[in-house]
N, C-alpha and C positions, 0 to 999 in steps of 0.2 A: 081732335082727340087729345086729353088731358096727358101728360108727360109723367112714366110713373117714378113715383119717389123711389131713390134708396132703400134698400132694407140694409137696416145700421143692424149690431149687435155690441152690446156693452159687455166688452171682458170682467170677468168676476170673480177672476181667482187668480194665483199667488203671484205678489208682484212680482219676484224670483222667477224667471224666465228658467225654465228647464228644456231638454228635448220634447219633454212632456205635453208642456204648454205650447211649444210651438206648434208640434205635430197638432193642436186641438183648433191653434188658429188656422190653417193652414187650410182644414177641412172645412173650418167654417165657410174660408173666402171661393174653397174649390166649387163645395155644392149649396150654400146662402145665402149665403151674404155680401153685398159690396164693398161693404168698411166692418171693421170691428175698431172696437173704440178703446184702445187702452190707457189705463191713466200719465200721463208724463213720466214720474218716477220710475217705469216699469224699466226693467234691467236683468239682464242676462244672472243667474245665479252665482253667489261667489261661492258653490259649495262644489261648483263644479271645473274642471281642470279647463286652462287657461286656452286649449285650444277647440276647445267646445264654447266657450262662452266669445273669443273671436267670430267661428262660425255663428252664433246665434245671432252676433251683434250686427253681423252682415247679412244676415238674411232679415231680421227684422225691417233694417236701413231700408232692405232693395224692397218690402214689401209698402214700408212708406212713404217710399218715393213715387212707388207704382198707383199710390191710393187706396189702398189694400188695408192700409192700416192708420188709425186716426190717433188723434191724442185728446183727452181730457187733461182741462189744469183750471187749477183756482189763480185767479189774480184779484191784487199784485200775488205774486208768489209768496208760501210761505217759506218764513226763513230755513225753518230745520227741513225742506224738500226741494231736493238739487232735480234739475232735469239732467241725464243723460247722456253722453258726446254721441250716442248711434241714432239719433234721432236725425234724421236731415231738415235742411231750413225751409224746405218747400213742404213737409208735415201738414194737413190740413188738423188744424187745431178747433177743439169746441171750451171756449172761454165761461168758467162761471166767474162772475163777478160778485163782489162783497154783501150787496144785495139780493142774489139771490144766494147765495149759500144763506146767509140768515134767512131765508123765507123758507129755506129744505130745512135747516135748525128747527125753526120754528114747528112747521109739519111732524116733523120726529115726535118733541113734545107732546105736542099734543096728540097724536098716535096713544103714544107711551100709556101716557093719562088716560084715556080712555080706554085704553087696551086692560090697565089695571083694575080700572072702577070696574069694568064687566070681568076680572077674573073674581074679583070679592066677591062679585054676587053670584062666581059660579057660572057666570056666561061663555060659552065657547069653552069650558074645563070637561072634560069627560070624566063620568064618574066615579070618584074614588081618586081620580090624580092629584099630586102632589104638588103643587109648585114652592119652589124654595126662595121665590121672592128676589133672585137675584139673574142664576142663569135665561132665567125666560125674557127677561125685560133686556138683556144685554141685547139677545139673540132680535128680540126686534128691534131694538135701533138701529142695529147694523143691516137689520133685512128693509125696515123702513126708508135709509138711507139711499141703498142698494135701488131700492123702486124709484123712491125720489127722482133721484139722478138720471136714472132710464128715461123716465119722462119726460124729466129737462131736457137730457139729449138728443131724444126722438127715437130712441132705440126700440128696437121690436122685439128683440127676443134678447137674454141673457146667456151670455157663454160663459160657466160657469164650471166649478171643478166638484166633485160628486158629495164630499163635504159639504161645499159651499149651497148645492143643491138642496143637500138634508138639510142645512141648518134653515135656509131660507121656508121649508116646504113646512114648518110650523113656527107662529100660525097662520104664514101668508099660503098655503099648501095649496091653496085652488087659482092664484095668481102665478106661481111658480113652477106647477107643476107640467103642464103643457110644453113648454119652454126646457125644461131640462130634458126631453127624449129628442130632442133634433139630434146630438152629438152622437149618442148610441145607435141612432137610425144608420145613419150614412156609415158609420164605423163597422156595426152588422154589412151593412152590404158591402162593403169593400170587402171585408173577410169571406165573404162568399163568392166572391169573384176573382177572391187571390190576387189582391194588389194591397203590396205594400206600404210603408209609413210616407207621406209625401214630403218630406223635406229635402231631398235632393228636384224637386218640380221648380224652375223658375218660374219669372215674373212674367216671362213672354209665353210660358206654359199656361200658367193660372188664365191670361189675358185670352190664350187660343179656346179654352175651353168655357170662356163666358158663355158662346150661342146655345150652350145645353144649361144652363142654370135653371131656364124656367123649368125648364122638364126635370132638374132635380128638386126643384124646389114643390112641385108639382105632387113629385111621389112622395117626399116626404111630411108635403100636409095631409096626403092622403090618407098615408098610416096615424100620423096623428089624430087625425078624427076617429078611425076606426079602432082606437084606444081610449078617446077623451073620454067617454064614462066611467073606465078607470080611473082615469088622474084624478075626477072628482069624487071618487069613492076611498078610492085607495089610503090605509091608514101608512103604511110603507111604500117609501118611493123606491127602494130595492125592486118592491114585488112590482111596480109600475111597470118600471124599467125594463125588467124581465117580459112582460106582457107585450112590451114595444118592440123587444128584440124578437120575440116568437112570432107578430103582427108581422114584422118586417120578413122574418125567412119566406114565409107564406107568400106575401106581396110578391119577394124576390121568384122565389118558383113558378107562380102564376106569370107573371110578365115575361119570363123566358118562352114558355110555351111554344109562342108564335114563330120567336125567331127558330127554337128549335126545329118547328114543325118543318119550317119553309125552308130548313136545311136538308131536310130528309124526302122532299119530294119527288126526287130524282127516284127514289129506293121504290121498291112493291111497298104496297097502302099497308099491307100485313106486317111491314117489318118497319114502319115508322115512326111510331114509337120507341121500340127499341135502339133504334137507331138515333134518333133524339136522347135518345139517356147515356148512349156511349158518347156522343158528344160532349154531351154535358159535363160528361168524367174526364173529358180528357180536356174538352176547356175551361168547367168551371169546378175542379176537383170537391168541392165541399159538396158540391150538389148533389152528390151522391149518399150523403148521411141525411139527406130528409124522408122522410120514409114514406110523405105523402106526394114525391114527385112525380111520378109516374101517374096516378088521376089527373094530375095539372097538366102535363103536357100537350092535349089534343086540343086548349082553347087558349086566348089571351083575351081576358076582359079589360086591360087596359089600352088595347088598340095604342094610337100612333107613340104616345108616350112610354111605350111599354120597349116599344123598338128604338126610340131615343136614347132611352136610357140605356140598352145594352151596348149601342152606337158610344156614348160616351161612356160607360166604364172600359169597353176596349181600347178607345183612346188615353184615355186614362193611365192604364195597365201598361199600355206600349211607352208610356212618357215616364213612367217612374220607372222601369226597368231600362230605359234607356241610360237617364241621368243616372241612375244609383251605378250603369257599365262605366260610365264616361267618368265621373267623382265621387264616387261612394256616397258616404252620408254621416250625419251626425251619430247613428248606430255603431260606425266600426272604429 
């Protein structure tokens, strides 16, 4: 049996490392991804005070030493782009060389060109819009780039900031779109199971919770499918998004069901339901504002994975409330 490859994900937003950004890597590598790919120059933000950007610089380090976190760079190096001191030297690096950055050059080009010959004529313009001849052509060189590189690297999906999402989602929108609801997936279900921001998780955390990845990886292509018609309808990636988070509550409620049910089996068959929902309340507080819980409860269409997954967000839930008792967190 063939050995499965990596799933990479190419970081795509602000080189400026915030809490922000890290909390987005952090969930990638918890429930996606093996590596996310950041470029070399990436750096803790100077707009932020000096003992937040220490912490960042030290968690970044422990996650690239762990393999967690990769580096793109062009060689030789350009001069005006320094790498970094938190970077460690064991960094699994992905090298473009002079040769190919001219051949992704090249590809832009000619994108560009073609991309303009068919707005003249109206191709892919809906009707009545405007273009101003400049903002449109920026926005795909950067998005053209942006795929480029993915390709080179091998990356599957883009981790990307909601800007960065819009901008890329015209007019590559049926390329990109797919790829930007991972992040909102797993961020909904965390919020519904009341676990907080993961930056207080080490390296040895992330590492313990690999054997549930398939099963997160699992549910989140789920919901993706059961959205993808949107993404390729959808004139607004807002309105996507939203679609994806409401897919996702649903998913989340149906997949409890079971474990619910089989908590309440002790109880008379008459009050097991009930009794599944005062659970519910009392371990997974949010689950209480869906108003279609209570029909979901007596079934679980997603059998073993459905039970997995509540298996690791308890796990989960126990290991950020652990770390955040023992060292706080980037938050306080």
């Amino acid at each position: 049996m063939s050995r499965r490859l990596p799933l990479l994900m190419l970081y795509d937003d602000r080189s400026d490392i915030t809490p922000i950004q890290l909390e987005k890597i952090l969930q990638a590598v918890v429930w996606l991804a093996d590596g996310v790919i950041l470029p070399a120059y990436a750096q803790p933000s100077p707009l932020i005070d000096s003992d937040r950007r220490r912490l960042i610089s030290m968690r970044l380090g422990e996650l690239a030493e762990a393999g967690y976190i990769h580096q793109w760079r062009i060689e030789p190096d350009l001069p005006q782009v320094s790498t970094p001191s938190w970077w460690p030297a064991t960094t699994k690096a992905h090298c473009i060389d002079s040769n190919t950055y001219t051949h992704l050059q090249r590809g832009i080009v000619t994108g560009v060109s073609l991309y303009h010959d068919d707005m003249l004529r109206g191709i892919g313009r809906p009707p009545k819009a405007l273009v101003s001849g400049i903002s449109e052509f920026v926005s795909l060189r950067d998005s053209l780039w942006t795929i480029g590189l993915a390709r080179f690297l091998g990356a599957d999906y883009l981790l990307s900031s909601d800007s960065r999402s819009l901008a890329l989602s015209s007019p590559l929108r049926r390329l990109a779109a797919l790829g930007s609801v991972t992040g909102p997936i797993s961020k909904t279900i965390m919020e519904l199971h009341d676990i907080g921001p993961l930056d207080s998780l080490s390296t040895r955390d992330i590492t313990s919770l690999r054997r549930f990845k398939p099963t997160a990886r699992a549910v989140i292509a789920d919901i993706v499918r059961d959205v993808e018609r949107d993404a390729l309808a959808a004139s607004e990636r807002q309105r996507y998004v939203e679609t994806a988070r409401e897919s996702t509550k649903r998913y989340y409620a149906e997949l409890l069901g079971k474990a619910l049910q089989s908590s309440s089996r002790s109880s008379a068959k008459n009050n097991a339901v009930g009794l599944g929902l005062s659970l519910a309340g009392t371990i997974f507080p949010p689950l209480n504002t869906l108003s279609y819980a209570q029909a979901l409860m007596s079934w679980d269409p997603h059998g073993r994975s459905g039970r997995r997954l509540v298996v690791f967000l308890t796990k989960l839930k126990k290991r950020v409330a652990k770390r955040d008792e023992k060292s706080g967190s980037l938050r306080s």
